[in-house]
C-alpha positions in Angstrom: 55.3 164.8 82.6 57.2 165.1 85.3 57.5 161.7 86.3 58.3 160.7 82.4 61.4 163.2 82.8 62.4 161.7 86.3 62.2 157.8 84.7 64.4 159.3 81.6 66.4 160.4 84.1 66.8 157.3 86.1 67.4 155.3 83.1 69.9 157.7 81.9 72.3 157.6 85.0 71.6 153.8 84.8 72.9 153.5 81.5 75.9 155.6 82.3 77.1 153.4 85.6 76.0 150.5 83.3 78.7 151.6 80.6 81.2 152.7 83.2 80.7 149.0 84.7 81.4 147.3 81.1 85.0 149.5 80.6 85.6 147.8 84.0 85.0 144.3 83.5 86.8 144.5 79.9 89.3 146.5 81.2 89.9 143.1 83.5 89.6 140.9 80.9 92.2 142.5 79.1 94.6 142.9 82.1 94.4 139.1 82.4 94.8 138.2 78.9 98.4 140.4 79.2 99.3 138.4 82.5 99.2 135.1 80.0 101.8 137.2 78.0 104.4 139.0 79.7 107.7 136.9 80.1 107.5 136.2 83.9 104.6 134.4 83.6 105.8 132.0 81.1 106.8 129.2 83.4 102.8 128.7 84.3 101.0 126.3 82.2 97.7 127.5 81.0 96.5 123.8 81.0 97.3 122.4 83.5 97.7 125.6 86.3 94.7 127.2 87.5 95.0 131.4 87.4 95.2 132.0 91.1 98.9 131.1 90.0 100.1 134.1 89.0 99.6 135.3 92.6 102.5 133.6 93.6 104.9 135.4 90.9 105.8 138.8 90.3 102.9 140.0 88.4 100.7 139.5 91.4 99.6 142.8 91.0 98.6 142.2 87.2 96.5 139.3 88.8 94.8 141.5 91.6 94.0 144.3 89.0 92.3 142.3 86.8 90.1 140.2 89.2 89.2 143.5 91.0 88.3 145.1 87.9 86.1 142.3 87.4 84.3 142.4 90.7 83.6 146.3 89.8 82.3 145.6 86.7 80.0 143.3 88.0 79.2 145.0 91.2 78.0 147.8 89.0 75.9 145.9 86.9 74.0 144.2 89.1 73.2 147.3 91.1 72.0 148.9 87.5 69.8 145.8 87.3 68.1 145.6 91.0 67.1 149.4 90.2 65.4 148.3 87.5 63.6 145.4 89.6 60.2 145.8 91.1 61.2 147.6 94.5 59.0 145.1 96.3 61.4 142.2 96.8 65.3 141.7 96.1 66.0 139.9 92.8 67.5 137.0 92.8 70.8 138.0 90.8 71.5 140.7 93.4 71.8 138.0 96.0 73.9 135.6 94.0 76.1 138.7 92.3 76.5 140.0 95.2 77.9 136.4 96.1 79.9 136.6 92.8 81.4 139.5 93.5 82.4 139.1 97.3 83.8 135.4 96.4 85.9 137.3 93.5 87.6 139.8 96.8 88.1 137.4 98.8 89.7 135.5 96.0 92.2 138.4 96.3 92.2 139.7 99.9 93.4 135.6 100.7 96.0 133.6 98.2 95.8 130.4 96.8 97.5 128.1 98.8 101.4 127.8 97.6 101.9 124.1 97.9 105.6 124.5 97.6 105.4 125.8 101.2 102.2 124.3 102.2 98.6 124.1 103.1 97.1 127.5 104.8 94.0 129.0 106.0 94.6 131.9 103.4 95.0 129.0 100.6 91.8 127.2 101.8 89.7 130.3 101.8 90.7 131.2 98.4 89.7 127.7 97.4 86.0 128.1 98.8 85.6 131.5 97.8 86.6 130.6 94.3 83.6 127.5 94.7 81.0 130.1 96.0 81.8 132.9 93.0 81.6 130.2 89.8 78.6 128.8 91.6 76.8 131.7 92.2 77.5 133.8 89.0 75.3 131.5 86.4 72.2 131.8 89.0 72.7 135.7 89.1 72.9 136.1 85.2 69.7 133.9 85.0 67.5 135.8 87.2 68.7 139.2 85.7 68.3 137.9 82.1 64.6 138.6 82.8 65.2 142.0 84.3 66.7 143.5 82.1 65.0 141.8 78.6 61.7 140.6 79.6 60.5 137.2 79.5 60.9 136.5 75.4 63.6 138.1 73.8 66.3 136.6 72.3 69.5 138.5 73.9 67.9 136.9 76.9 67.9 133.7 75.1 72.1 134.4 74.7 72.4 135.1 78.5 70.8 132.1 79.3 72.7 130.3 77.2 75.9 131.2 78.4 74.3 130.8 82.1 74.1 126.8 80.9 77.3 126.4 79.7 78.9 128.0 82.7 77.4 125.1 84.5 78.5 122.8 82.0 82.1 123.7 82.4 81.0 123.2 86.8 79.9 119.9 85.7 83.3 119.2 84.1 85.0 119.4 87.5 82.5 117.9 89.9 82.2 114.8 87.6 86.2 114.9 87.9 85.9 115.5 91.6 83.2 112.7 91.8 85.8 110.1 89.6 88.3 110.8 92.5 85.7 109.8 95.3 84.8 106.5 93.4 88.7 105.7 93.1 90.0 107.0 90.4 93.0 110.0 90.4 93.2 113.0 91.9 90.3 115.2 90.2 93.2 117.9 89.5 94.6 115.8 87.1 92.1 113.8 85.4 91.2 117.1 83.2 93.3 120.2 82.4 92.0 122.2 85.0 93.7 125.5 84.0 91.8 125.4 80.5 88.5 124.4 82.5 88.8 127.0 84.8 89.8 130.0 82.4 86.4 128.5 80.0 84.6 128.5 82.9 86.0 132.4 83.8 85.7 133.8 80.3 82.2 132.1 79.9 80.8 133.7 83.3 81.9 137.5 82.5 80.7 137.1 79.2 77.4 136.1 80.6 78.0 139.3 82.8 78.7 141.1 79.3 76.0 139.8 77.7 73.3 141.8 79.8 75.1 145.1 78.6 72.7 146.1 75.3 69.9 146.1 78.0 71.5 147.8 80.4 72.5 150.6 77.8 69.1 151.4 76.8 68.0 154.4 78.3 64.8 154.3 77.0 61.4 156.2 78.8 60.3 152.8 80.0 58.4 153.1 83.4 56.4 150.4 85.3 53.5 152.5 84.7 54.0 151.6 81.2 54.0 148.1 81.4 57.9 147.9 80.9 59.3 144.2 80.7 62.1 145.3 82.0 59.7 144.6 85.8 58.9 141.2 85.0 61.1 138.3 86.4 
């Protein structure tokens, strides 16, 4: 009895950080959908010019909030899904979210590179730090789908899903990338990589969405009671 009140418990406080971590990564969402809308920011293409952008004009702080409030978000989902792992080994979407969610700081902590000015550390940082968060995010999503919904369900079906078509929008720009290498133009402007990349963004913390209706469910599910939530 009592350790059916402790695992009610757990789950509880689970489900609360788990909802505290969804208001966050909204919340971000919706900062950066007003950054495409205020009047400074009009002079940035959402085509053609990649988000980082807006760093460089006077709604930087706009920019920061949102990101950050997207690494939170995520930071606190996927430490709501490794406590509902098996404690004998670290699941595979705590390494890579963890990835996701330091590439998406460091994405802040060090500015794109302003080109009018030229190339710097800062800018080239941002770059691989921005490579290592997309890259990582669709792995973590994938290994948590199972976490948190078991192995045959179909929100984990959705999750998945999106995990695919995170990639897809990934293969968009390395097929660009690899048209460059064989001689063609510059891979920045053989697609509209500002519409790629905000796809790519608002398909990845969907994906992160997406895990939320497990995460909420503070039900008495314990590994003693064969719980799917254990299995990968």
């Amino acid at each position: 009895m009592t350790s059916g009140r402790r695992a009610t418990g757990t789950f509880a406080r689970s489900s609360v950080m788990a909802l505290v971590s969804v208001v966050a990564l909204v919340g971000g969402v919706a900062v950066m959908g007003l950054l495409h809308l205020v009047p400074s920011s009009a002079g940035i293409d959402p085509v053609r010019r990649t988000i980082s952008e807006y760093a460089h004009g006077p709604d930087k702080w706009l920019f920061d909030t949102a990101v950050l409030l997207v690494a939170l978000g995520s930071a606190g989902v996927f430490v709501v899904v490794a406590g509902r792992a098996p404690a004998r080994r670290v699941p595979a979407s705590t390494v890579f979210g963890g990835l996701w969610v330091l590439g998406l700081v460091a994405v802040v902590v060090f500015p794109k590179t302003d080109w009018s000015v030229g190339p710097s550390v800062a800018g080239t940082i941002h770059r691989y730090a921005s490579v290592v968060a997309f890259l990582c995010l669709p792995f973590a999503v994938w290994s948590a789908a199972n976490v948190v919904f078991g192995a045959a369900s179909r929100p984990r079906v959705v999750t998945r899903l999106l995990a695919l078509v995170s990639w897809a929008w990934l293969g968009v720009i390395l097929t660009a990338v690899a048209v460059m290498l064989a001689g063609g133009e510059p891979w920045w402007r053989s697609i509209p990589l500002g519409l790629v990349e905000r796809l790519l963004a608002g398909t990845e913390v969907a994906a992160v969405l997406s895990l939320a209706p497990g995460l909420l469910r503070a039900d008495d599910l314990t590994p003693e009671k064969g719980d799917p939530l254990v299995r990968y």
